[in-house]
C-alpha positions in Angstrom: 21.0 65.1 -16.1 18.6 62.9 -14.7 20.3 61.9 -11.6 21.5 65.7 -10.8 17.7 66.6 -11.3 16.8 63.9 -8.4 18.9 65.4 -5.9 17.5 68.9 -6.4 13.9 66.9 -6.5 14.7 65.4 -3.2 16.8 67.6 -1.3 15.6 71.3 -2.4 12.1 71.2 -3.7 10.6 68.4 -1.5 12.2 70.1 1.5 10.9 73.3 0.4 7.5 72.6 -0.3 6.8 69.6 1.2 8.6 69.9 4.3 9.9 66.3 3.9 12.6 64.0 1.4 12.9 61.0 0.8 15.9 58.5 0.5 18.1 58.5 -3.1 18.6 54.8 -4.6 20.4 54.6 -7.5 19.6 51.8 -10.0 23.5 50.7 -10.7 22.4 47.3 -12.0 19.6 48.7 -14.4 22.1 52.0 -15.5 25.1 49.3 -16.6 22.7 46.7 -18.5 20.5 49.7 -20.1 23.2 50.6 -23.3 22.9 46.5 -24.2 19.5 45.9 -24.3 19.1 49.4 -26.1 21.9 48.1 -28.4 19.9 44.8 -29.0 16.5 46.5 -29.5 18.4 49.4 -32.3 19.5 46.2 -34.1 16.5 44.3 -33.9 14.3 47.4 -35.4 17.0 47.9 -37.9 16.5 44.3 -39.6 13.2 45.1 -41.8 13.9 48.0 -42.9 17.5 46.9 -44.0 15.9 43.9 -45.4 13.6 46.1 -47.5 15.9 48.6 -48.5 18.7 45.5 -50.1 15.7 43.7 -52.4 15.1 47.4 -53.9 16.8 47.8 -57.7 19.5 50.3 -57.4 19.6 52.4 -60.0 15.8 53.4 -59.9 16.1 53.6 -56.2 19.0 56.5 -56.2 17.3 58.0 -59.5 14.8 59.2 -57.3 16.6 60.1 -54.8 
């Protein structure tokens, strides 16, 4: 969605209002390494809470749930 809303940004509304556009660059490199660092960080944020959630007792724990 992102990159289909640039091109109308830079090729209808710029050129509309503006009168002018501006080259497209697509960040390829950035795009392909973006799902593993995201992947890292998710498992990274994950670990307290996890940690938490396995010194709780059990059975009072889904009581009150």
């Amino acid at each position: 969605c992102g990159i289909g809303l640039s091109f109308i940004l830079t090729w209808v509304v710029n050129r509309a209002f503006f009168h002018w556009t501006i080259g497209l660059e697509i960040p390829w490199k950035e795009i392909a390494v973006a799902p593993i660092w995201i992947t890292f960080v998710a498992l990274l944020a994950s670990l307290i809470p996890a940690w938490r959630a396995s010194r709780l007792p059990l059975a009072p724990a889904l009581r009150a749930e």
